[in-house]
N, C-alpha and C positions, 0 to 999 in steps of 0.2 A: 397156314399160319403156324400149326404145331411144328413144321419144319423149321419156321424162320426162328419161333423162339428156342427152337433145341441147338441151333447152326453154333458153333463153335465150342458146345460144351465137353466136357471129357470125363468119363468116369471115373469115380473117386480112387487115388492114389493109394496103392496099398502099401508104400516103405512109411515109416514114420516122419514127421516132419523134420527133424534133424541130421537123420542119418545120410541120409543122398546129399546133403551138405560136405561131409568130408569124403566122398565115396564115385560125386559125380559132378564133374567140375562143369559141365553147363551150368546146376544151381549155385556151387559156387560164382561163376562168372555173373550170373545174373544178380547174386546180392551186389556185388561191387557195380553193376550195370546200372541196379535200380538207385542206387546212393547216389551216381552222379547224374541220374535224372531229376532227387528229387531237389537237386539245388538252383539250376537258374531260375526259375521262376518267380520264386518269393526275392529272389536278389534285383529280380527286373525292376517291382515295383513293391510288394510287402513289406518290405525291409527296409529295401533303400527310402519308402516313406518317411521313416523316422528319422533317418539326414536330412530329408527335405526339410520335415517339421524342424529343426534343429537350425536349419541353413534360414530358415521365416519364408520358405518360400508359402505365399497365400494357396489357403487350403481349396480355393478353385482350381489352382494351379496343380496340386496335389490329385486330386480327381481325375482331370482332363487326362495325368501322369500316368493314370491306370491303363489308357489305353496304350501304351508301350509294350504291354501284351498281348498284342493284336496278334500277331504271328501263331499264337495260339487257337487262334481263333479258322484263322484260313489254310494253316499245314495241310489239309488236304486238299489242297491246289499242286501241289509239289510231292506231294507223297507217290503218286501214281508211278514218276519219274524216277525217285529213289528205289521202288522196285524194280525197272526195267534195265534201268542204266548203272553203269559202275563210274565208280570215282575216278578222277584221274591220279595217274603214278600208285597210291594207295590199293587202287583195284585190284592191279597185276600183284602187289604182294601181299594183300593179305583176304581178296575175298569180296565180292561187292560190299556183303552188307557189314562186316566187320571194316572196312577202307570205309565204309560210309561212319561209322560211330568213329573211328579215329578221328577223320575229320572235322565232324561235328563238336567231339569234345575240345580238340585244338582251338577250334574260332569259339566257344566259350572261355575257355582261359582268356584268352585275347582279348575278348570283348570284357572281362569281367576284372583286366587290370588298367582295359581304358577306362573302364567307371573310375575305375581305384583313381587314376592322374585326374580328377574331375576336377569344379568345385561348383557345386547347384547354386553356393551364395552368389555368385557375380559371373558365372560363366555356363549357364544353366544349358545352354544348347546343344555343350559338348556332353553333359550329363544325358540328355534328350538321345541325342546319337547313338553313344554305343550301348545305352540300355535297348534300344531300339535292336541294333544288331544282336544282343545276347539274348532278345526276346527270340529273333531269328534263327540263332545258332540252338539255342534252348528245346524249339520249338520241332525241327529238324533230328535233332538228338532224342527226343520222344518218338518218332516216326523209325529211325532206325533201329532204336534197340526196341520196339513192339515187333519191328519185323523182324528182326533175329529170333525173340522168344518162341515169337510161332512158328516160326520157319526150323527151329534149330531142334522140336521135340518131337517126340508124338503128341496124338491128342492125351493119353493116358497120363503125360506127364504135365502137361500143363495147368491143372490146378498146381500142384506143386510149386513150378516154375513163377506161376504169377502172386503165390503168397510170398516166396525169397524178393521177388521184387518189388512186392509192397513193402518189406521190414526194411529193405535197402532202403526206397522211398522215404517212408519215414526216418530214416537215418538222415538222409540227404536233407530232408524237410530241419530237420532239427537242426545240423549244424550249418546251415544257410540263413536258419533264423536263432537261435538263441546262441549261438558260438559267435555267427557275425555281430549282434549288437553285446555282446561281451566283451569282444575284443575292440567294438566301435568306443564302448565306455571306456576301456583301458589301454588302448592305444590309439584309436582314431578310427574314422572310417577308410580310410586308403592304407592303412595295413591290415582292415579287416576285409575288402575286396580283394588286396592280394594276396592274404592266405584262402580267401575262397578260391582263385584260382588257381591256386597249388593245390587243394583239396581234389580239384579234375582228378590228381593222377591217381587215384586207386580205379577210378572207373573207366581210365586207358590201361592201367595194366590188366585189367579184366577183358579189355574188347582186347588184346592182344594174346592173352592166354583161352581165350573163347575159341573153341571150335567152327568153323565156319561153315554155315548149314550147306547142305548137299544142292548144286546146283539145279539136277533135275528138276523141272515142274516149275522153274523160274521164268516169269514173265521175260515174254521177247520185247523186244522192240517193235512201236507202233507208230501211227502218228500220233499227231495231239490231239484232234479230237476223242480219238478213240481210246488213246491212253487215260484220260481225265475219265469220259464218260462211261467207260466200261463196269466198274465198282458201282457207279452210280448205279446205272445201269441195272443191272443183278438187284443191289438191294430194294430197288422201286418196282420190280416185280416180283420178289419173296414176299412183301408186305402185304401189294394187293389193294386192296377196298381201304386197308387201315396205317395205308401210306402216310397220309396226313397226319390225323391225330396222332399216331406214333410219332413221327416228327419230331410234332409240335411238344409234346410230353417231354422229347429229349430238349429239346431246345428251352422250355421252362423249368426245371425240373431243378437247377441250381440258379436259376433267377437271383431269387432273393441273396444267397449266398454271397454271389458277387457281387452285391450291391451293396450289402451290410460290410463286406469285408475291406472295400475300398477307406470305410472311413473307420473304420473298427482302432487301429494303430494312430490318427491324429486324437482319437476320443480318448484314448488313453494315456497321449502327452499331455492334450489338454489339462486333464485330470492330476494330472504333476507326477506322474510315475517315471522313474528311467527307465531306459535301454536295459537295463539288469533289471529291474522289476516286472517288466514285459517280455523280456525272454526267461523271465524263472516261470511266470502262469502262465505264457501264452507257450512256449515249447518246454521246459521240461516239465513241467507238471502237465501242460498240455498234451505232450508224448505221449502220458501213460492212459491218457484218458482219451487219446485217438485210437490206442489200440485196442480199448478194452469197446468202444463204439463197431470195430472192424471185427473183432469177436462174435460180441452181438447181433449185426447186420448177418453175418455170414450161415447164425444159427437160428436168424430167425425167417430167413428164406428160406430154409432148409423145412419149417417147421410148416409155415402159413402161407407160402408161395410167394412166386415173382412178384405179381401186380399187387396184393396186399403189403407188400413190403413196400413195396414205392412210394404207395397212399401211405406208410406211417412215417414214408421216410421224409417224403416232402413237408408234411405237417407237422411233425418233431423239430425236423432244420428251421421253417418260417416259422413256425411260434418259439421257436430259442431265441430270435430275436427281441425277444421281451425281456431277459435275461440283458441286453446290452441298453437296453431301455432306462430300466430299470437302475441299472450302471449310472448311466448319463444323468436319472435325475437323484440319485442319492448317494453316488462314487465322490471318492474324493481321497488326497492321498493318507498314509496314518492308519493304527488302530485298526476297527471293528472295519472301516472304510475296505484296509485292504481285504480285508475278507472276501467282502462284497464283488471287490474286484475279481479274485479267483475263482467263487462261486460262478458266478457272470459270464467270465471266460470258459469256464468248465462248461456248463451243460452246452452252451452253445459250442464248443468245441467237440462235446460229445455226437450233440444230434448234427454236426457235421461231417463228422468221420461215417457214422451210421447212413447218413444216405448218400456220401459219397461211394462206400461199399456199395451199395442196392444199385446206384447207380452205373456203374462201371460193371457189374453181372450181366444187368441188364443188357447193356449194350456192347458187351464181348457175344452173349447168345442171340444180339438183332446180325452178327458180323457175318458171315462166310467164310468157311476156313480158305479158299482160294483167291479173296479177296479181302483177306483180314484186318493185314496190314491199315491198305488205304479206308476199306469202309470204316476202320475202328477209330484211324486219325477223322474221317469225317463227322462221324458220329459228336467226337470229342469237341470239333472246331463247333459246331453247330450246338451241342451242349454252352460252348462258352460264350458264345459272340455277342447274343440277345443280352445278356448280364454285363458282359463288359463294358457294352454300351451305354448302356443305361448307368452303371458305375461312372462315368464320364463326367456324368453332372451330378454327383453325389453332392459335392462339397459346393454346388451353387444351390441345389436344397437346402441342404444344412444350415445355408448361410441368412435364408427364407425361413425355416422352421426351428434350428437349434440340432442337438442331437437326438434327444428323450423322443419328438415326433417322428426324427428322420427315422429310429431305427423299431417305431411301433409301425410306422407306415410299411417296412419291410415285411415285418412279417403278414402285411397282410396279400403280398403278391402270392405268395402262395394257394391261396383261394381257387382261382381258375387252374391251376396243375392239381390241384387235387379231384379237383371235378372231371379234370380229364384222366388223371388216373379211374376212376370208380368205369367212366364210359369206356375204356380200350377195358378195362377188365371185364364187364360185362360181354363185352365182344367175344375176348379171349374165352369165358367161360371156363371150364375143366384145363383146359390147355393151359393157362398160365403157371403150372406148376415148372 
């Protein structure tokens, strides 16, 4: 098990954090990679929420809407494939996995200016459809440029590699979400889909000016069995005895998160805030207070270890839920109110950033570097799908208990991941470092 948690880590980077920025164009390429990762996702459904709310569509309706990100959930059904096989026409000129990220980003634009021609008020299905596809294209697009990054360095350089693509991320996060309902309030929301879909082209001109990783040690061609099962495979016997609970850890571990998050944006129209008031606390001020949580995460694994970190991080993230509780029962718009509101969003944005980091270590060091790629897209769907789910019916609780319950009941799913954190760490013993 000391093997499994060491699997994919890399010794610490000795350039400085900015310098191989202008010096070495994979981290270049990977900022502009990680920017256009971090935007379909909250355009699938985070965002596009507050059209819905806006359009009346019923907040059951809204909920069920969450899962339109299911794709995120099952990408490593299809990951195994995007390793083995090349794209068509794109292959031949630019590379499996770079022809893979062209393409991916293509059918995101596509997908993300058929949202744009929508209209959720009276034509909701065609809105259902291609968020559906951009979940798909979105989703795809995450699998490729993971498999670039690790395929395209040494181990040495991949911390590195994966902080440029976090800052990108978070870029991508921001103007997906506080750019698009800025421009929703001041132009609409079909000129703000289709400047997000212009927005693609910084992170195609980067899969175009990216290097394309060395073919050697590239997965052949298999069958399907043994394409899919083989990742599996490997990780279910690295683990061992602590196949399970590990799992399962992953698999609860953002529980709550995605449950609180589903209805986090209708709680805050409720509340009479606009689209500019929700993208000034919830992304830019949000921004700085996701980085400074990604700071923190990253030194305080450094300090107390892997499995300690988990346990503070799961129970920082569900008891921040009290924080949107708290909101729900004494938010309101104005005054001292807005405070409230920014406070609110703040710590819960903080201890979500904070155990998203913990999270995402964790399970780059459960990965294999020979099977990175797909174990880490599995890892991630299995991480989301339990939560997505359950997000599904957010807004038919809500609708049974109000807000102030729904989102104290949150933080209380955390309880049994914490408990299984304390158990795999006892396992782990010494080794969880």
């Amino acid at each position: 098990m000391a093997d499994t948690m060491r699997a994919g880590t890399a010794p610490a980077d000795k350039p400085g954090l900015f310098a191989p920025l202008f010096t070495d164009i994979r981290v270049a390429a990977v900022l502009g990679l990680g920017f256009a990762q971090g935007m379909p996702f909250l355009l699938v459904y985070a965002t596009q929420s507050a059209w819905l709310s806006e359009a009346k569509v019923p907040l059951a309706t809204i909920g069920l809407m969450s899962e339109l990100t299911i794709a995120y959930k099952f990408k490593f059904l299809w990951a195994p494939f995007l390793d083995r096989y090349d794209p068509p026409l794109l292959g031949r000129l630019l590379g499996r996995r770079r022809g893979w990220i062209v393409a991916a980003q293509i059918a995101v634009a596509a997908a993300l200016a058929g949202v744009a021609f929508g209209d959720p008020a009276h034509w909701l299905a065609w809105t259902v459809a291609f968020s559906l596809a951009l979940g798909v294209a979105g989703a795809t697009q995450d699998i490729v440029v993971d498999g670039w990054r690790i395929a395209v360095a040494p181990l040495e350089r991949q911390a590195l590699m994966s902080s440029w693509a976090e800052i990108g991320f978070r870029c991508g996060n921001l103007a997906a979400g506080a750019g698009a309902l800025y421009l929703a309030d001041a132009y609409g929301w079909r000129v703000a889909y289709l400047c997000m879909a212009a927005l693609m082209a910084p992170g195609t001109i980067a899969a175009l000016l990216a290097p394309e990783p060395s073919t050697e040690g590239q997965p052949t061609r298999a069958g399907l069995v043994e394409t899919i099962w083989a990742p599996i495979r490997d990780l279910l016997a690295r683990l061992g005895p602590l196949a399970v609970p590990v799992l399962l850890l992953v698999a609860g571990f953002r529980m709550p998160g995605y449950v609180s998050n589903a209805m986090a944006i209708p709680l805050f129209k409720q509340l009479g805030y606009s689209n500019t008031d929700i993208a000034t606390v919830t992304k830019l001020f949000g921004f700085w207070i996701a980085l400074a949580g990604t700071f923190l995460a990253s030194a305080i694994i450094q300090r107390v270890g892997m499995m300690a970190s988990l346990l503070i991080g799961t129970v920082a993230a569900s008891a921040s839920h009290l924080a949107l509780a708290y909101l729900a029962w004494h938010g309101g718009h104005g005054g001292a109110a807005f405070s409230t509101f920014a406070m609110s969003v703040g710590i819960d944005g903080f201890a979500y950033a904070f155990a998203s980091i913990v999270l995402i270590t964790y399970m780059s060091r459960l990965s294999d570097s020979q099977h990175a790629a797909s174990q880490y897209a599995l890892l991630t769907s299995l991480c989301a799908l339990p939560g997505s789910v359950l997000a599904g019916f957010s807004g038919f609780v809500i609708e049974e208990t109000g807000f102030p319950l729904f989102f104290a009941g949150t933080s209380l799913i955390g309880l049994p991941v914490a408990a299984l954190c304390v158990y795999v760490a006892r396992q782990h013993g010494p080794m969880e470092a």
